[in-house]
N, C-alpha and C positions, 0 to 999 in steps of 0.2 A: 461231196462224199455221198455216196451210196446208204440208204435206210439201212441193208444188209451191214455192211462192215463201218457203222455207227452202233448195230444191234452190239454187234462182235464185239467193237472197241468198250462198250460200256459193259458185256459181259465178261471180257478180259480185267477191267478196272472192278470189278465187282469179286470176281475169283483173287484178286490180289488184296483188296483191302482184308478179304474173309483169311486170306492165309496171313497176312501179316496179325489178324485178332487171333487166329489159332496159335501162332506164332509166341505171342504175347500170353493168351492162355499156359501154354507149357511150362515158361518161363516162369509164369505167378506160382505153378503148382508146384514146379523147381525150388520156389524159393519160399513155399507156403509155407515151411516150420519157423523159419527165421522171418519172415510178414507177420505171423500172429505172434511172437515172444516179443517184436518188436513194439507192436500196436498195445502189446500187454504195459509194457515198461512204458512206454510215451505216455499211455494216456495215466499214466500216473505221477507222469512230473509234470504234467500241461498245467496244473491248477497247485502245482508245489514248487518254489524254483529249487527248494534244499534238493528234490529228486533229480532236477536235471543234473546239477552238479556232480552226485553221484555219479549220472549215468554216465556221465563224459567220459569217467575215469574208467572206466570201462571199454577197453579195446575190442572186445566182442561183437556190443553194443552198439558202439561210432559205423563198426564197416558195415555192419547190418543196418544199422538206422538209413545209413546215404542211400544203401542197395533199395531201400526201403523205398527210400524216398523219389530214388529215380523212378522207379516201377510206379509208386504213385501219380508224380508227375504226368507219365507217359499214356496213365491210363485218362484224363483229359483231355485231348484228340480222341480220343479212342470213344469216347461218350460225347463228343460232340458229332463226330463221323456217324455214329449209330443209330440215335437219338434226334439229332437235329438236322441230316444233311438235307431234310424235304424244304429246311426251311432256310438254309443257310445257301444251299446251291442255287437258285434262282438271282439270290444278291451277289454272288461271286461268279468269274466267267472262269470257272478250274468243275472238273467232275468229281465223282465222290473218290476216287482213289489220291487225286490233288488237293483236296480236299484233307486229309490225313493227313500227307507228307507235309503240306502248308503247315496246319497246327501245331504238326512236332517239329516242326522247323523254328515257330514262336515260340514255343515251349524252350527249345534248346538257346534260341536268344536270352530272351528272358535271364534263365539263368543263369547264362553264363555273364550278361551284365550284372545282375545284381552281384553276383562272386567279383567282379571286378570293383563293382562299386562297396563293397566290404571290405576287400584289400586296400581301395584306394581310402579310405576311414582308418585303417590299422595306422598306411603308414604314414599320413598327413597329422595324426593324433598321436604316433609312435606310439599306444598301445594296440599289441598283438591279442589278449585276451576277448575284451569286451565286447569288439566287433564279431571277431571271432565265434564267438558262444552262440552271439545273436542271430550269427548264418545258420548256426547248427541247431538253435531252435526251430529258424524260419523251416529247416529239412520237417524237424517235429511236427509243425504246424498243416505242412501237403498232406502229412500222413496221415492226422488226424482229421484234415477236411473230407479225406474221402473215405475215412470212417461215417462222416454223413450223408456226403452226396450220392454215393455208390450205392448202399441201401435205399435213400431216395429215388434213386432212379429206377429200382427194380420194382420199387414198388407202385409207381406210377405204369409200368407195364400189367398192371392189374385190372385196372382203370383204361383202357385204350381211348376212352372217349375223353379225356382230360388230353384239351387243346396244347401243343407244343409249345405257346409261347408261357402257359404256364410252368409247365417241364424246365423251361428255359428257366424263368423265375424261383421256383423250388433250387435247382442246380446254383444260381448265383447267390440267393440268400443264404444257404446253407453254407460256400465259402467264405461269401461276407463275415458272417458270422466266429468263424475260426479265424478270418482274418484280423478281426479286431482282437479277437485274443490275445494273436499274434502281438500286435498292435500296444495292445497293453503290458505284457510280459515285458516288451522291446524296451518303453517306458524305463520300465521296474527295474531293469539291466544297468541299462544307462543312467541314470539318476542314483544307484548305488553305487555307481564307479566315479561318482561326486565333478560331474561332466553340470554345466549351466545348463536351465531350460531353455534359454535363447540354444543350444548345441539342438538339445531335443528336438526345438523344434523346426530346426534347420534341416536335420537329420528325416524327423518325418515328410517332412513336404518336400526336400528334393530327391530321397531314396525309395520312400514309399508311396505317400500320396501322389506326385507329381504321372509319377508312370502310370499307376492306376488309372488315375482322368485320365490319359490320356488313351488309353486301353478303351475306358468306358463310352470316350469322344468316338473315336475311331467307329466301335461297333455301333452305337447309337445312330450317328449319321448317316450309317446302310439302312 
């Protein structure tokens, strides 16, 4: 291949990533009244379970919360693309626009197993509630992780001389952090639905912890 139409190909992958973020952009400002009423409501039942409860019951709430949450989701690639591709593209053989699709393409796994593996808890447990709640938490808890990291990351754009593998490090503590929340609330669920702690913690190491490590194994060994 030619320096020339290598220049092209990577300026074509670069014109595409920028309109899929424009893209994305619209969409967040589309749905910017219902992302902050949302963000309002969440972060007030994060540290209340009576408010989640509440909020469930609430049909408004629920479709906005997922909308919510997809868009949260989604912006994760989208801030690793941005932010880390100088550092991620050298250990991977994809360019920055593969680079993207890759990430939303884990992103969309992810989910969609953890959504299988909650169904597959409802019906092995034959209840439909408890697991149930706990997914629509986990939606809570995206949103409110990148009530942290989102802001973190703009504000390391401050800083340009603060090394990426830090950026990297702020970005993961910061969900860490919501994840254990996460983590504890899920607890607090289960253990009121009078489920044994051997359940719990079956529950945590093969739905949670288990994928995590192995998330963690994955990228560590690059």
């Amino acid at each position: 291949m030619y320096p020339g139409s290598t220049y092209s190909l990577q300026s074509s992958n670069s014109v595409a990533v920028s309109f899929i973020v424009l893209a994305f952009f619209v969409v967040f400002v589309i749905f910017s009244r219902e992302i902050l009423s949302t963000i309002i409501l969440t972060s007030r039942s994060i540290f209340k379970l009576r408010n989640q409860y509440r909020n469930e019951e609430k049909l408004s709430f629920v479709f906005q919360r997922d909308i919510t949450a997809i868009i949260s989701a989604a912006l994760y690639p989208l801030l690793l693309t941005l932010f880390f591709d100088s550092e991620l593209l050298p250990l991977l053989p994809v360019n920055k626009l593969q680079l993207l699709l890759l990430s939303l393409g884990v992103v969309v796994v992810i989910w969609f197993a953890r959504m299988c593996g909650y169904r597959f808890l409802s019906w092995i447990t034959r209840d439909r509630t408890t697991f149930r709640l706990v997914e629509k938490i986990s939606y809570n808890h995206i949103i409110i992780s990148l009530f942290f990291t989102l802001p973190a990351m703009l504000i390391t754009l401050l800083w340009p001389d603060i090394e990426i593998g830090t950026r990297l490090k702020v970005l993961v503590c910061c969900y860490l952090f919501v994840y254990l929340l996460f983590l504890l609330r899920s607890y607090q669920i289960i253990i009121s639905n009078h489920y044994s702690r051997f359940f719990i913690i079956l529950y945590l190491c093969t739905l949670e912890l288990l994928p995590t490590a192995l998330i963690a194994n994955v990228i560590l060994s690059h």
